[in-house]
N, CA, C and O atoms as a GROMACS GRO file, in nm:
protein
  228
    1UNK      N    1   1.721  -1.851   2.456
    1UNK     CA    2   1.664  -1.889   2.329
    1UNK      C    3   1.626  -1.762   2.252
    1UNK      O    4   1.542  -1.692   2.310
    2UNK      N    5   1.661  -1.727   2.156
    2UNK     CA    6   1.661  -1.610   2.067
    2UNK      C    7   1.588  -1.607   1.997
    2UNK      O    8   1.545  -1.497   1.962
    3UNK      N    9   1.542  -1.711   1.949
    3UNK     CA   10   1.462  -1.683   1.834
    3UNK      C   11   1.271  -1.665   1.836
    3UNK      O   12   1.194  -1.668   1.740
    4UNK      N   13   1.242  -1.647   1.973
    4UNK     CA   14   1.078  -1.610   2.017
    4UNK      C   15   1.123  -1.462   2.000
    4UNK      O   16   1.047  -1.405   1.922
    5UNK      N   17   1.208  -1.393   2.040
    5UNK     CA   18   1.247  -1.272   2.008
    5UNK      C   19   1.244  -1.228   1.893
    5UNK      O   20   1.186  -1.122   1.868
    6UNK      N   21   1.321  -1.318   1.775
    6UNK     CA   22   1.309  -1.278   1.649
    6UNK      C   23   1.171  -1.246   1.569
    6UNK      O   24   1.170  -1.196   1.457
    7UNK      N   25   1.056  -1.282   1.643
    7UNK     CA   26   0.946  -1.306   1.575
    7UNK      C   27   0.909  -1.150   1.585
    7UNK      O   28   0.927  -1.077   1.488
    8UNK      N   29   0.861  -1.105   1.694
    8UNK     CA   30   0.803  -0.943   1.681
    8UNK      C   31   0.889  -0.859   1.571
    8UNK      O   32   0.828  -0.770   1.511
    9UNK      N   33   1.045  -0.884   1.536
    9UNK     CA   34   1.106  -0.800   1.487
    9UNK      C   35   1.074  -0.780   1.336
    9UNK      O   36   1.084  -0.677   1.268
   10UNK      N   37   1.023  -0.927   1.295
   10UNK     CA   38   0.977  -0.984   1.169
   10UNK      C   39   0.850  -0.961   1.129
   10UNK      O   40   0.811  -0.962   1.012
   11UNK      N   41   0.791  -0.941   1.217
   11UNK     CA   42   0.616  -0.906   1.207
   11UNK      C   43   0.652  -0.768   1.163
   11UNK      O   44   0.639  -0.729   1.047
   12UNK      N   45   0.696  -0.700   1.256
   12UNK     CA   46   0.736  -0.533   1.246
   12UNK      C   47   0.817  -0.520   1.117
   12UNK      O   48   0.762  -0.430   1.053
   13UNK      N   49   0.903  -0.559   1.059
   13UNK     CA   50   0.957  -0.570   0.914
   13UNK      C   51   0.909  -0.595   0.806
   13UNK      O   52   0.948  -0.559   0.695
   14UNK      N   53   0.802  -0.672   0.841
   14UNK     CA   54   0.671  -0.735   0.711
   14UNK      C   55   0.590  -0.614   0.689
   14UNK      O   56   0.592  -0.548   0.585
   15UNK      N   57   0.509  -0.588   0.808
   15UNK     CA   58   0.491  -0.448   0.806
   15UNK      C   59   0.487  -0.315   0.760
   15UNK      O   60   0.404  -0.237   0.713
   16UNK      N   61   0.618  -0.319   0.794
   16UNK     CA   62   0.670  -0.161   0.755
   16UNK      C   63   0.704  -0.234   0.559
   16UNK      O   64   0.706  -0.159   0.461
   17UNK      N   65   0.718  -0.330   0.556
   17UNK     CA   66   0.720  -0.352   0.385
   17UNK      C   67   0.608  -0.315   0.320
   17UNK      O   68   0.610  -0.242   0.221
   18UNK      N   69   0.487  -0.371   0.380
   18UNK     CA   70   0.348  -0.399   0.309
   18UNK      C   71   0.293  -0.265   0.297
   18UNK      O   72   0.194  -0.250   0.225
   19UNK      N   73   0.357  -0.141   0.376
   19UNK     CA   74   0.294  -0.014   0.400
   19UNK      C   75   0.382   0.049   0.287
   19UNK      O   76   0.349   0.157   0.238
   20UNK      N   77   0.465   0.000   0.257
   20UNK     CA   78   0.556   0.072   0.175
   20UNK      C   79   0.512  -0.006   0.054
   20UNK      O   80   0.581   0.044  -0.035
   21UNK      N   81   0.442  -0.096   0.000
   21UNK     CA   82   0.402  -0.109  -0.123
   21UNK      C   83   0.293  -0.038  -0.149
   21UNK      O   84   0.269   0.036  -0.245
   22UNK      N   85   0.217  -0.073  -0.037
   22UNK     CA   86   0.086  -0.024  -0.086
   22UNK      C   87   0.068   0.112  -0.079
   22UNK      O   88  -0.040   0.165  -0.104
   23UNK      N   89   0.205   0.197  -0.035
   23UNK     CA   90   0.212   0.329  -0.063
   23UNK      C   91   0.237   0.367  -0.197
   23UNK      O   92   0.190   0.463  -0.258
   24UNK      N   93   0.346   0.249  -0.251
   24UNK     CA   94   0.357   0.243  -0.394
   24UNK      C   95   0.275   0.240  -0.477
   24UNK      O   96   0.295   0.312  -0.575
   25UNK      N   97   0.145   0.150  -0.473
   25UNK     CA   98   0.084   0.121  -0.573
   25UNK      C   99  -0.052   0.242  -0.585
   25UNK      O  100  -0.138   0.265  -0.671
   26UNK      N  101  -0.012   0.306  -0.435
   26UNK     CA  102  -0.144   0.439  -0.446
   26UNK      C  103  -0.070   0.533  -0.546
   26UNK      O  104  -0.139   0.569  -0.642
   27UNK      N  105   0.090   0.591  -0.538
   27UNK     CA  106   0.126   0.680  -0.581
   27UNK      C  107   0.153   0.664  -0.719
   27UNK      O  108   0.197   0.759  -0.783
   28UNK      N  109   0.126   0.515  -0.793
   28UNK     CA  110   0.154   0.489  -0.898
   28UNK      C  111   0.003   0.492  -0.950
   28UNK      O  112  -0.014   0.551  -1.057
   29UNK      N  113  -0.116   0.432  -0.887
   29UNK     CA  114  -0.233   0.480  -0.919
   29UNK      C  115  -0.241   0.675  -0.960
   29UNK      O  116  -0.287   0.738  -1.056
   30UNK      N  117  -0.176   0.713  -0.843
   30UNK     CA  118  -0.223   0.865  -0.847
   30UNK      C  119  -0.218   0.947  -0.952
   30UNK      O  120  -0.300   1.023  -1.004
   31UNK      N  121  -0.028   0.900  -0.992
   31UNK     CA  122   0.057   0.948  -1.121
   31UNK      C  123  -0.044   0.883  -1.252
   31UNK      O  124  -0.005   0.926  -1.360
   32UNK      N  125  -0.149   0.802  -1.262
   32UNK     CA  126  -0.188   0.754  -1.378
   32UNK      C  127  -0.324   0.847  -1.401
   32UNK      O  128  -0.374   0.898  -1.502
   33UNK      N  129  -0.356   0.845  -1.284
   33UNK     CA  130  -0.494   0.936  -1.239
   33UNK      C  131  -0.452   1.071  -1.281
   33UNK      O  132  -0.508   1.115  -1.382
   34UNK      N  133  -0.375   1.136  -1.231
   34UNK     CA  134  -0.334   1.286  -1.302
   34UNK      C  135  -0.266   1.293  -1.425
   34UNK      O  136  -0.234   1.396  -1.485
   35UNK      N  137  -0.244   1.167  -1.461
   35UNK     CA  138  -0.150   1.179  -1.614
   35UNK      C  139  -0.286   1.211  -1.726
   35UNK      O  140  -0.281   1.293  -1.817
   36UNK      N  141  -0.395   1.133  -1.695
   36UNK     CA  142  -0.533   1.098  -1.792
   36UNK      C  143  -0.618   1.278  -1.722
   36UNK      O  144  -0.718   1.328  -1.775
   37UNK      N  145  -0.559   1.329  -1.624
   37UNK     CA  146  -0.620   1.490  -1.599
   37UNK      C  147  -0.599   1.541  -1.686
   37UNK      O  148  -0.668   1.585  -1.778
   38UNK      N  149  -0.470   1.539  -1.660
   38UNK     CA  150  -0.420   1.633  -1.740
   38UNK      C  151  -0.404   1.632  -1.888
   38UNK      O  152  -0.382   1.744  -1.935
   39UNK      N  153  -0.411   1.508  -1.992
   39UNK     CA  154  -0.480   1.520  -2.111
   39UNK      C  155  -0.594   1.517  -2.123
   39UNK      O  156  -0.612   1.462  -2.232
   40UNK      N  157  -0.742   1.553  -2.055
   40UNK     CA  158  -0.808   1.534  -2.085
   40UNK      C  159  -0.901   1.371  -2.116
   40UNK      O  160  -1.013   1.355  -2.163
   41UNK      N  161  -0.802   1.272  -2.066
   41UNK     CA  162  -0.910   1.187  -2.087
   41UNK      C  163  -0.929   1.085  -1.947
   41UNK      O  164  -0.871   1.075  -1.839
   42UNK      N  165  -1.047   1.016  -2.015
   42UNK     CA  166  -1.101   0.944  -1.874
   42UNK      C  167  -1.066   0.911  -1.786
   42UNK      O  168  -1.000   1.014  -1.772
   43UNK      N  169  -1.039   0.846  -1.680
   43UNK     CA  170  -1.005   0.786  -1.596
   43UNK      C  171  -1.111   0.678  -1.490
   43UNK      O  172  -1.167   0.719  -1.388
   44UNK      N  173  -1.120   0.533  -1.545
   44UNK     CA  174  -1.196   0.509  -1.419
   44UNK      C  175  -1.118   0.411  -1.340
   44UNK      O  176  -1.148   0.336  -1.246
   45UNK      N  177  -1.021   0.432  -1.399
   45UNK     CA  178  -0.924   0.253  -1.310
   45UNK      C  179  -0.968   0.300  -1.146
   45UNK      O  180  -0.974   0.414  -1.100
   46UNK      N  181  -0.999   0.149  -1.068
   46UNK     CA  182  -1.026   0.177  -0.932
   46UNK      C  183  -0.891   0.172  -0.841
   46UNK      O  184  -0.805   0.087  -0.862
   47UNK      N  185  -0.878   0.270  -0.739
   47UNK     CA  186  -0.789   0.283  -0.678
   47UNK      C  187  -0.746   0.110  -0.572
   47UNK      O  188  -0.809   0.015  -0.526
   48UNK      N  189  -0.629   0.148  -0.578
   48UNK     CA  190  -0.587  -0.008  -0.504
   48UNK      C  191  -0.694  -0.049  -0.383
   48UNK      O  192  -0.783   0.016  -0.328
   49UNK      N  193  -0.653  -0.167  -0.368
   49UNK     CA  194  -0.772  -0.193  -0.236
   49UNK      C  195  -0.687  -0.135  -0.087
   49UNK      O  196  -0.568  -0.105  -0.078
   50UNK      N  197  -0.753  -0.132  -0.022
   50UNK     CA  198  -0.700  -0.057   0.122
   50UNK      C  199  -0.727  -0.175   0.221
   50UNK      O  200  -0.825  -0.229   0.270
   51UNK      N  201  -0.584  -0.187   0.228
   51UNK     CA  202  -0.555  -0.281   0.329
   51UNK      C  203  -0.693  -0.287   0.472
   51UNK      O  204  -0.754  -0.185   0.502
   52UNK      N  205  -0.718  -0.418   0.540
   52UNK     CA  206  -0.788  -0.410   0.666
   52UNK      C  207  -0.699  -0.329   0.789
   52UNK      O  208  -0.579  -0.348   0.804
   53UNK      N  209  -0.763  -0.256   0.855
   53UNK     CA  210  -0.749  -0.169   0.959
   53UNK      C  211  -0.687  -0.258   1.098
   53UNK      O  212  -0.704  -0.378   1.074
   54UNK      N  213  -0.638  -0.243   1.201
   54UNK     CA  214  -0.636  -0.340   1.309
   54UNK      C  215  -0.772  -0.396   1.347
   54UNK      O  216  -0.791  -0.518   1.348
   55UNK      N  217  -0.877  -0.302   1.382
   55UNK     CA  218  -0.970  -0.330   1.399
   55UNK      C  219  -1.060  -0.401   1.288
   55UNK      O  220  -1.177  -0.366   1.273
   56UNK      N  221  -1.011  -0.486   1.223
   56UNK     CA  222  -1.144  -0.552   1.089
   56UNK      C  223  -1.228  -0.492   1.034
   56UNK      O  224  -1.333  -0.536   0.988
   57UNK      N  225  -1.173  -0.340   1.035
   57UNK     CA  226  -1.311  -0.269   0.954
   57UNK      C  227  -1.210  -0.188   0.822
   57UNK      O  228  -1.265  -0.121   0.735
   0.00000   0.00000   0.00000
């Protein structure tokens, strides 16, 4: 039966996706954060939320 197998592979694929957005949405935060440096103006947009840890903290 194959498909109890398929499950870890899918967890591990979701994963490695969700780390790769939310890498996105820091480096697209970052680029907005140094764009408003570097003219001189404000910046308070809050940085993305940070995913929960394994441990729930």
């Amino acid at each position: 039966m194959p498909f109890p197998l398929l499950i870890p592979d899918r967890i591990r694929k979701l994963k490695a996706e969700g780390r790769q957005e939310n890498q996105q949405q820091w480096m697209a935060w970052y680029e907005r954060q140094q764009a408003a440096q570097r003219d001189g103006q404000p910046f308070t947009e809050p940085p993305p939320a940070i995913p929960p840890s394994k441990n729930g903290k």
